[in-house]
C-alpha positions as CSV (number, residue, x, y, z in Angstrom):
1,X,-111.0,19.0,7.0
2,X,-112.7,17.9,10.2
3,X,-110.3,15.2,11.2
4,X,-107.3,17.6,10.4
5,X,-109.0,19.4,13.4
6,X,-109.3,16.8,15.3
7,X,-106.0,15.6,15.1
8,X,-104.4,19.2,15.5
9,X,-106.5,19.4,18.6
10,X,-104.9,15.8,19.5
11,X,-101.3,17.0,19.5
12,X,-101.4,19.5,21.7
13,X,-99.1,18.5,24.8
14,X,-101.9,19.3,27.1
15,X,-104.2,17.5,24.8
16,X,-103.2,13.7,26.2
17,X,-105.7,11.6,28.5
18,X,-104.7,11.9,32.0
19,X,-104.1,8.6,32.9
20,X,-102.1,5.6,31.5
21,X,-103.8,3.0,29.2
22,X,-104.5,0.3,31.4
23,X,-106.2,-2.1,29.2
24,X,-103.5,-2.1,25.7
25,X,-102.2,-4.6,23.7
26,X,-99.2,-6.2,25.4
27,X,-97.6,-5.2,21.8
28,X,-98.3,-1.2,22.5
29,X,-96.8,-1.3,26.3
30,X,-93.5,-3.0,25.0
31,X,-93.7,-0.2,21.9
32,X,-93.6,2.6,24.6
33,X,-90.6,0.8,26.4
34,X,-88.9,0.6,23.6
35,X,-85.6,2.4,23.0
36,X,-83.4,1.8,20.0
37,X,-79.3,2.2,20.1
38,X,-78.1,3.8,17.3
39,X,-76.6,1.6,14.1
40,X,-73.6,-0.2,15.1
41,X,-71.9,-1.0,11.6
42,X,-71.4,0.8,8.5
43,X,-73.6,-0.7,6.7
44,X,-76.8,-1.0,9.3
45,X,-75.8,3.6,9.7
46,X,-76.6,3.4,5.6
47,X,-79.2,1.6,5.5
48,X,-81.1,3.5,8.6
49,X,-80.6,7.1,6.5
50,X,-82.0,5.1,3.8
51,X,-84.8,3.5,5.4
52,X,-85.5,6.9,7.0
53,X,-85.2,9.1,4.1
54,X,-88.9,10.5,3.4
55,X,-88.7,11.5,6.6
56,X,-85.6,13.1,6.7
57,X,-86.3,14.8,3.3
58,X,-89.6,16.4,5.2
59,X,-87.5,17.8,7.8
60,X,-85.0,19.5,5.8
61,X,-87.6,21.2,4.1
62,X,-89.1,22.1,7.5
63,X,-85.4,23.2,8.6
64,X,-85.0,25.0,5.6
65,X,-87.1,27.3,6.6
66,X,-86.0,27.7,10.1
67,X,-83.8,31.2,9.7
68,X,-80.9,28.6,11.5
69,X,-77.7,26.8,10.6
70,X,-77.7,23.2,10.7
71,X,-75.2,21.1,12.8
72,X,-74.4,17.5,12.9
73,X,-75.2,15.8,16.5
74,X,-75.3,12.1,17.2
75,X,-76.0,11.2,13.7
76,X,-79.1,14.0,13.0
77,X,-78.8,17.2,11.8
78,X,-80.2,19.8,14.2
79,X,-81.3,23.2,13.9
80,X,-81.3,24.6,16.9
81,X,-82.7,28.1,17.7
82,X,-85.3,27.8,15.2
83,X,-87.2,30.8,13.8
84,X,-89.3,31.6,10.9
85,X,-92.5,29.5,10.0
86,X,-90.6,26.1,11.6
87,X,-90.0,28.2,15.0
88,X,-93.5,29.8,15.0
89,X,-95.2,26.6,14.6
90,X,-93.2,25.0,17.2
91,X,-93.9,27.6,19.7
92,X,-97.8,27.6,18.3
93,X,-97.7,23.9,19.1
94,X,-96.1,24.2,22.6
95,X,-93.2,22.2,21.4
96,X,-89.3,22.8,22.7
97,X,-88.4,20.6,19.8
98,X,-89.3,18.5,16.6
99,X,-88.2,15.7,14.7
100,X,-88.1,14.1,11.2
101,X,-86.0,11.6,10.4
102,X,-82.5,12.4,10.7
103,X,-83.5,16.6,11.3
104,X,-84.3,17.6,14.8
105,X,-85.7,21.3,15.3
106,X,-85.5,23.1,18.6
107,X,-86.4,26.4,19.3
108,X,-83.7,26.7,21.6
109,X,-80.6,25.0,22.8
110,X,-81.8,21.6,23.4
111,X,-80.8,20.1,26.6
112,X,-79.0,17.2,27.0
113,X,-82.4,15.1,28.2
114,X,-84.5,16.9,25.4
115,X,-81.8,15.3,23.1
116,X,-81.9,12.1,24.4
117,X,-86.0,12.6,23.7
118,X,-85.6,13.4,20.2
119,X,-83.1,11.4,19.3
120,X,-85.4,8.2,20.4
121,X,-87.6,9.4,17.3
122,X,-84.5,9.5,14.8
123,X,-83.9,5.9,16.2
124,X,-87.9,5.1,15.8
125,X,-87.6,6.8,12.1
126,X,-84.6,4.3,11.3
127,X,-86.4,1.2,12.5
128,X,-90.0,2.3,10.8
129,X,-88.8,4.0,7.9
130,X,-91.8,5.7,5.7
131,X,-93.9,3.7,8.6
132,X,-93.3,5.2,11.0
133,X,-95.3,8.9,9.8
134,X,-98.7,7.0,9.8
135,X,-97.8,4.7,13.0
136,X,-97.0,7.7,15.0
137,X,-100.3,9.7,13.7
138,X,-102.3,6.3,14.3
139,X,-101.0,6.5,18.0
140,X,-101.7,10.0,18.3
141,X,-105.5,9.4,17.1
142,X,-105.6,6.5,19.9
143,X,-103.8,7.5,22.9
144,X,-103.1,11.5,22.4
145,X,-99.7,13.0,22.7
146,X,-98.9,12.2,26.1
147,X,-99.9,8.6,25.9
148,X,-98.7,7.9,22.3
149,X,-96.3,4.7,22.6
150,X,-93.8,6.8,20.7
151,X,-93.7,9.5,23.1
152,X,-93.8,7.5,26.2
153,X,-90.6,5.6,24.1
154,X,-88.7,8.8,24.1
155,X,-90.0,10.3,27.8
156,X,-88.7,7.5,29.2
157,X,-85.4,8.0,27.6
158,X,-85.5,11.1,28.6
159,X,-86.0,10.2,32.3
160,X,-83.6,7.8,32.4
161,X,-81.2,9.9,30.9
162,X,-82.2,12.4,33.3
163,X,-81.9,9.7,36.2
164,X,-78.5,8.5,35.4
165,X,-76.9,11.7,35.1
166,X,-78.2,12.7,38.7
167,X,-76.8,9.4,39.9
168,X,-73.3,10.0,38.2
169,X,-73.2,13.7,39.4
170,X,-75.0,13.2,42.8
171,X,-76.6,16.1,44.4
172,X,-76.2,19.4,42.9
173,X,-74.8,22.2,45.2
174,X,-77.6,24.9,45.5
């Protein structure tokens, strides 16, 4: 019961260590780099839901229980606008949004960056499959939220997302 405490302590968002590893296993520093396309052929698409499946079954039982309407976005089901037990323990987590496999839970209406974000995990969730639960926890134990290769994976999507768009748009009228 202790180390359920301890990791639930560990995933706050605040909870990371407040600098970068410096000292990681080259393997872990590519891992956070790392930022999978989506399935190309019909056959890779199938096999990634399959691969993915335990997870995605998990979320759908967490979006169940949102009090929301799934839709289909990129390939993932999201529930955006979450409420009920999967909202209140997003909110009780400090989290905008959540994923499982293919299900991605947002308490509002995600952003175009925070989709970019959690679509990285869908991609990481079709790579790992059933892995990817315990790899993701395992990095959590070891680094903390912030620092968790995973996370640092799907931040940096995020920010480059983020970086392109404001290079595409240029500067925003104020």
């Amino acid at each position: 019961m202790a180390a359920v405490g301890v990791l639930l302590w560990r995933l706050r968002p605040d909870a990371a260590q407040r600098e970068a590893p410096v000292d990681e296993p080259d393997v872990i520093t590519r891992l956070a780099a790392w930022s999978p396309a989506p399935p190309s052929g019909a056959l890779t698409r199938l096999s990634a839901y399959a691969w993915a499946a335990p997870l995605t079954a998990a979320g759908l039982l967490v979006g169940a229980v949102s009090r929301t309407a799934p839709r289909l976005h990129d390939g993932a089901l999201l529930f955006a606008r979450a409420g009920g037990p999967a909202g209140r323990m997003l909110r009780w987590r400090g989290f905008k949004a959540a994923t499982l496999g293919h299900v991605i839970i947002a308490l509002d209406e995600p952003s175009e960056e925070l989709l970019v974000h959690e679509l990285t995990h869908v991609r990481q969730a079709e790579r790992w499959g059933p892995l990817f639960a315990p790899l993701y926890l395992a990095g959590l134990v070891r680094y903390g939220y912030r620092y968790n290769p995973f996370e640092r994976a799907a931040y940096l999507a995020g920010a480059t997302f983020r970086a392109a768009r404001a290079t595409t748009q240029g500067p925003q009228a104020g």
